[in-house]
N, C-alpha and C positions, 0 to 999 in steps of 0.2 A: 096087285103090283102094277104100278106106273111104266108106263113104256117111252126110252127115249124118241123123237121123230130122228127120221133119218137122215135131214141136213145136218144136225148136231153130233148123233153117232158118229158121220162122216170126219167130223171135226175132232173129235175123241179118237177116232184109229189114228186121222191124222197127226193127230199129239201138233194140232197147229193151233196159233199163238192164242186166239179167243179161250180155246181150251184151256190151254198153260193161266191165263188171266184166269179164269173161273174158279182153278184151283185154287189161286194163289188168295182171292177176296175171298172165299170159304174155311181158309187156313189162316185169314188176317195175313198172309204174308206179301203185304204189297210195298213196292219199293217205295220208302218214305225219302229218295234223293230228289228235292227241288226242283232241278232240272227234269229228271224223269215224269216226275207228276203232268208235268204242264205236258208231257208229248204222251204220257200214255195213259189218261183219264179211263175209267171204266168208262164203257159203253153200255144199253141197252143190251144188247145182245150177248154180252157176257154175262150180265145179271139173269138172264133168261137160262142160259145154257149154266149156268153155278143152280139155280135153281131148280133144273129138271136130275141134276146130278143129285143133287141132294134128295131130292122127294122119290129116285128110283132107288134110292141108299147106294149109288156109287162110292159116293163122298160124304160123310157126313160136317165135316170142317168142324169148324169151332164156333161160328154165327149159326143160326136157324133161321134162313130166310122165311119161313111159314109162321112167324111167333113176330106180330106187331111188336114189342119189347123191345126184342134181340136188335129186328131191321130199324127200330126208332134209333137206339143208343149205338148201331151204327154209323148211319149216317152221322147220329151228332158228333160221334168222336174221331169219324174218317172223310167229315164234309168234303177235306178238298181232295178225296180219292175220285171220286163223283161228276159226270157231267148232267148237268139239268136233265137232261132225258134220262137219265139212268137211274136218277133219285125218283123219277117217276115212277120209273117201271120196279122199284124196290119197294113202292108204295101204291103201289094200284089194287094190288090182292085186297088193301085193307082198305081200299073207300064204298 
Protein backbone atom coordinates (compact mmCIF):
# COMPACT_ATOMS: atom_id res chain seq x y z
CA UNK A 1 0.00 0.00 0.00
CA UNK A 2 1.10 3.59 -1.25
CA UNK A 3 1.54 6.23 1.22
CA UNK A 4 0.41 9.77 0.83
CA UNK A 5 3.63 12.43 1.40
CA UNK A 6 2.74 14.83 3.87
CA UNK A 7 2.56 18.22 1.94
CA UNK A 8 -0.55 16.48 0.22
CA UNK A 9 -2.19 14.81 3.28
CA UNK A 10 -1.92 18.38 4.74
CA UNK A 11 -3.92 19.44 1.74
CA UNK A 12 -6.63 16.67 2.23
CA UNK A 13 -7.22 17.56 6.04
CA UNK A 14 -7.28 20.93 4.69
CA UNK A 15 -10.13 20.05 2.19
CA UNK A 16 -8.15 23.06 0.45
CA UNK A 17 -8.79 24.05 -3.10
CA UNK A 18 -5.95 21.78 -4.96
CA UNK A 19 -7.56 19.04 -3.09
CA UNK A 20 -11.21 20.08 -4.01
CA UNK A 21 -9.56 20.30 -7.89
CA UNK A 22 -8.10 16.72 -7.71
CA UNK A 23 -11.48 15.31 -6.80
CA UNK A 24 -13.25 16.98 -9.15
CA UNK A 25 -10.79 15.91 -12.40
CA UNK A 26 -10.97 12.17 -11.04
CA UNK A 27 -14.95 12.42 -10.87
CA UNK A 28 -14.68 14.31 -14.60
CA UNK A 29 -16.49 16.93 -12.64
CA UNK A 30 -14.94 20.09 -13.78
CA UNK A 31 -16.73 23.11 -14.32
CA UNK A 32 -17.20 23.23 -18.14
CA UNK A 33 -18.37 27.50 -17.64
CA UNK A 34 -16.02 29.45 -20.14
CA UNK A 35 -15.29 31.96 -18.10
CA UNK A 36 -14.16 29.51 -15.27
CA UNK A 37 -11.81 27.47 -17.47
CA UNK A 38 -9.70 30.29 -18.57
CA UNK A 39 -9.06 31.27 -14.47
CA UNK A 40 -9.03 27.77 -13.05
CA UNK A 41 -6.99 25.51 -15.64
CA UNK A 42 -5.67 22.26 -13.88
CA UNK A 43 -2.32 22.61 -12.73
CA UNK A 44 0.60 20.09 -12.25
CA UNK A 45 0.11 19.87 -8.81
CA UNK A 46 -3.42 18.81 -8.87
CA UNK A 47 -2.59 16.21 -11.38
CA UNK A 48 -0.08 14.93 -8.93
CA UNK A 49 -2.05 15.09 -5.73
CA UNK A 50 -5.56 13.31 -7.92
CA UNK A 51 -3.01 10.76 -8.71
CA UNK A 52 -1.34 9.84 -5.33
CA UNK A 53 -5.27 9.63 -4.33
CA UNK A 54 -6.08 7.46 -6.62
CA UNK A 55 -3.04 4.87 -6.40
CA UNK A 56 -3.56 4.99 -2.21
CA UNK A 57 -7.40 4.00 -3.18
CA UNK A 58 -8.63 7.32 -1.51
CA UNK A 59 -10.56 8.04 -4.53
CA UNK A 60 -10.94 5.99 -7.27
CA UNK A 61 -12.84 8.54 -9.71
CA UNK A 62 -13.87 7.65 -12.95
CA UNK A 63 -10.40 8.25 -15.05
CA UNK A 64 -7.45 5.85 -14.19
CA UNK A 65 -4.72 8.12 -14.36
CA UNK A 66 -2.12 4.89 -14.22
CA UNK A 67 -3.86 3.22 -17.72
CA UNK A 68 -1.99 5.33 -20.96
CA UNK A 69 -5.77 4.88 -22.61
CA UNK A 70 -7.93 6.46 -19.97
CA UNK A 71 -5.10 9.56 -19.53
CA UNK A 72 -4.83 9.69 -23.72
CA UNK A 73 -8.69 10.01 -24.17
CA UNK A 74 -8.70 12.38 -21.44
CA UNK A 75 -6.75 14.87 -22.34
CA UNK A 76 -8.29 14.48 -25.94
CA UNK A 77 -11.72 15.10 -24.71
CA UNK A 78 -10.82 17.66 -21.78
CA UNK A 79 -7.88 19.45 -23.80
CA UNK A 80 -8.89 22.71 -22.61
CA UNK A 81 -9.39 21.62 -18.82
CA UNK A 82 -5.41 21.42 -19.10
CA UNK A 83 -2.49 23.86 -18.71
CA UNK A 84 0.65 22.72 -20.88
CA UNK A 85 2.41 21.79 -17.72
CA UNK A 86 -0.17 19.61 -16.49
CA UNK A 87 -0.73 17.79 -19.83
CA UNK A 88 2.86 16.89 -19.09
CA UNK A 89 2.75 15.72 -15.95
CA UNK A 90 -0.49 13.39 -16.98
CA UNK A 91 1.84 12.01 -19.42
CA UNK A 92 5.18 11.59 -18.04
CA UNK A 93 4.48 8.07 -16.14
CA UNK A 94 4.14 6.88 -19.87
CA UNK A 95 7.38 8.18 -21.74
Amino acid sequence: MKLIPPHQLQKILDNDLEYQQAKKLLWLNWDEDPNMLYHQMIEPDVVSLARSLQSTGLISGRVNLADYRSVSQLVGQHDHWFSSNAKKELLKPFE
